[in-house]
N, C-alpha and C positions, 0 to 999 in steps of 0.2 A: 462570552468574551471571544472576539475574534482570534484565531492563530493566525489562521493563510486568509489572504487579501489576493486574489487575482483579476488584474485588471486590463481589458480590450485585448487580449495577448493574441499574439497573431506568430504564426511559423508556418511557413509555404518552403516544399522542395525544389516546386516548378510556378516558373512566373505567373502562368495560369490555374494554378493549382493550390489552392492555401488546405494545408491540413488542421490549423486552427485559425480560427476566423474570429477576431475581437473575443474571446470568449473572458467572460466577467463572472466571479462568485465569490464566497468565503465559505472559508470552514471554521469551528467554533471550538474552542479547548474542550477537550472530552467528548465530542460529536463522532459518530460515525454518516460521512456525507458519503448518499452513494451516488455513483454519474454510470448512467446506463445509455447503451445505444448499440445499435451493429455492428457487426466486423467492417471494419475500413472508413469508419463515423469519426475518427480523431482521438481518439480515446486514450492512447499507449503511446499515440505522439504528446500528445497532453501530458502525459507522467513523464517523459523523458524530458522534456521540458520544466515540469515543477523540480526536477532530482538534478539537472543543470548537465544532464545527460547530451542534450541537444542544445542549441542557441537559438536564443527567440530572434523575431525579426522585428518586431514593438509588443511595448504595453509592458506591464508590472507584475513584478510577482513580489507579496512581500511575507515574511516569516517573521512573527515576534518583531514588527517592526523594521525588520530589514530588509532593505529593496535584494532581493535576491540577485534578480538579472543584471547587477551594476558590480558585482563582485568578479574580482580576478582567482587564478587556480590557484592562490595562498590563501584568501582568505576564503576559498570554498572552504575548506576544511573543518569548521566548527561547525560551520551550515548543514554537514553531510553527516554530522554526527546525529544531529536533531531529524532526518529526514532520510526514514530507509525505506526498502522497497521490496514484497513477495511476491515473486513473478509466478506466472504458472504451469512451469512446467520446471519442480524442482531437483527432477536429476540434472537439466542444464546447468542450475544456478549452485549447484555443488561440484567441486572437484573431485574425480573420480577418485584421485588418487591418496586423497586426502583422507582419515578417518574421524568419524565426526567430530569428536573430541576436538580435534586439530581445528575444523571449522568453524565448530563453537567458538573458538578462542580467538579466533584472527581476528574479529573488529576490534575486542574489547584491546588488543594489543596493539592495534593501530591509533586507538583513541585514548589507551589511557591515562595519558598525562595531563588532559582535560575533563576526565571523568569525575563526579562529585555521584556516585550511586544512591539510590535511596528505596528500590526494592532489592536486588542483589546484594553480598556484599563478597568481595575478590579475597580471599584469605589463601588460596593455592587453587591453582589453575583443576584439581580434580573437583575443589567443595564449590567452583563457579561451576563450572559443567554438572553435576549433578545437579544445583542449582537451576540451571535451566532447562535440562531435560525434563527435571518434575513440574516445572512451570507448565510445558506442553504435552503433560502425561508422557510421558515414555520413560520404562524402565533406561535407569543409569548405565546399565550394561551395556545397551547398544551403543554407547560412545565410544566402545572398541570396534564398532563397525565400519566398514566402506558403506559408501552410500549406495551400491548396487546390491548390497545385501539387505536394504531395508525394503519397505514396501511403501507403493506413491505417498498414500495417508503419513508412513513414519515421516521418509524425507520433505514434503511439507510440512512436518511441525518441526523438523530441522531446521528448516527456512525461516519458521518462524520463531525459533527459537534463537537465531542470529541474529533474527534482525531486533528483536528486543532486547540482546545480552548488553548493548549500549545505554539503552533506555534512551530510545531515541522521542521527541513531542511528536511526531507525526509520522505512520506507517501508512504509504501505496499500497493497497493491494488490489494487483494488476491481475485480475479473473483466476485469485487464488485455487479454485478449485475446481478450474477447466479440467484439468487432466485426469480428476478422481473417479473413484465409479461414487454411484450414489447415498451410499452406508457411509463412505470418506467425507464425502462433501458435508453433509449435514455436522458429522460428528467435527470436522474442521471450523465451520460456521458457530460452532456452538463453542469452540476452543474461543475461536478471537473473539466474540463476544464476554466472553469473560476473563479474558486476557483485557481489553478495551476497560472496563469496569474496574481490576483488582489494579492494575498499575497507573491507571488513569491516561490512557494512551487515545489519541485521534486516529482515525484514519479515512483515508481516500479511498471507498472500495468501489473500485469499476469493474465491469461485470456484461455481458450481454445474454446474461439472464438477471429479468425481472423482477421475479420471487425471489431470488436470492437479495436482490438488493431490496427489496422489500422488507424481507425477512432482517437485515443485518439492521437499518439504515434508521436514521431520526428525518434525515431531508433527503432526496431527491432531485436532480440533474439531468438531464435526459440533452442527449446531441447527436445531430444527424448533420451530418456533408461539412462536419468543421465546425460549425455552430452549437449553443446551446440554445436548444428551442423551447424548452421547461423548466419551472424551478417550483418546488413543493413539499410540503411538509409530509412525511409517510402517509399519515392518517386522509391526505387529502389525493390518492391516486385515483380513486375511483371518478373524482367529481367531474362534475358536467363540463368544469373549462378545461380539460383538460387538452393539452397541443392534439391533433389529430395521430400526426405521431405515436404519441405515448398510448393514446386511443390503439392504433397497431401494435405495440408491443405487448397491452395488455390481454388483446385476443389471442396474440400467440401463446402468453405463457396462462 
């Protein structure tokens, strides 16, 4: 069953210059769709766009039936609860100054008057935070931490553990584990694959690595200069049609 419906979506900065260009897909409840391509391929304009980060210039976006792109900044609000994002680079996306605990806490505190939970359950802000630190393996204890006291891997399960404390239907994840060394990355990949499975969560994972979207993904996306020039089933990368393109990325990784 479909969640996201995107359709012709188009968002240019310079009149000659379109960062996406008609781009068309869906993504499926419970699916991890991954969309691979180069640095400066449209890729992170594309999520800034689906998260209503950015304004489109045409085409659809729809969620659950909702045309996303027709909604004003009131009624974003429910939209953004269902639709979070892990960027990758998570000392950015934490405040210094904040201790995790505190950041654990700030969605579900912006959102909860609309919240209806069904893995979590909120009974005092320390048994949610434990709660979701054990979600993303990390001892409870670090919730008394800054985030400049943890290490890349912890503060990316920070991140991720944010972004699931809403139990949002659809999680971006925007080259989550660019910043890791390679012992992180894997052990991350293998978090959200079973984060995706135990909460029954979607996501968008973009990525300009390969393998990795390989490794995560049920389908495949692949876009180059704004466009999506691929569309495939994981199982179907190797094959003979594949865009020449993709034929390039696959030599590289």
């Amino acid at each position: 069953m479909s969640l996201l419906t995107v359709k012709n979506l188009t968002k240019s900065y310079k009149k000659d210059k379109l960062a996406v260009n008609e781009v068309s897909f869906q993504l499926n409840k419970g699916e991890c769709l991954g969309l691979v391509g180069e640095s400066g391929c449209g890729k992170s304009t594309l999520a800034r766009c689906l998260l209503r980060i950015e304004p489109v210039d045409s085409g659809s976006i729809i969620l659950d039936n909702v045309a996303v792109e027709r909604l004003n900044e009131n009624q974003l609000q429910p939209y953004r609860r269902k639709i979070q994002i892990v960027l990758q680079n998570p000392a950015a996306a934490l405040n210094p100054k904040l201790k995790i605990k505190d950041s654990l806490i700030d969605a579900y505190s912006q959102y909860q008057k609309d919240l209806e939970l069904v893995h979590f359950s909120y009974t005092s802000r320390e048994a949610f935070v434990k709660q979701l630190m054990e979600a993303v393996e990390l001892p409870s204890s670090l919730a008394n931490q800054y985030p400049h006291e943890l290490s890349g891997g912890q503060r990316q399960r920070v991140t991720i553990a944010r972004a699931i404390s809403i139990e949002p239907e659809l999680i971006v994840l925007d080259e989550p584990t660019a910043s890791l060394d390679v012992i992180s990355q894997g052990a991350v990949l293998g978090l959200l694959t079973g984060l995706r499975k135990n909460l029954n969560l979607s996501y968008l994972f973009i990525s300009h690595d390969l393998a990795a979207v390989h490794q995560m993904s049920q389908r495949i996306i692949v876009m180059k200069d704004g466009k999506l020039v691929d569309q495939f089933s994981n199982d179907q990368l190797f094959a003979d049609e594949r865009h020449p393109y993709t034929k390039n990325l696959i030599d590289i990784f």
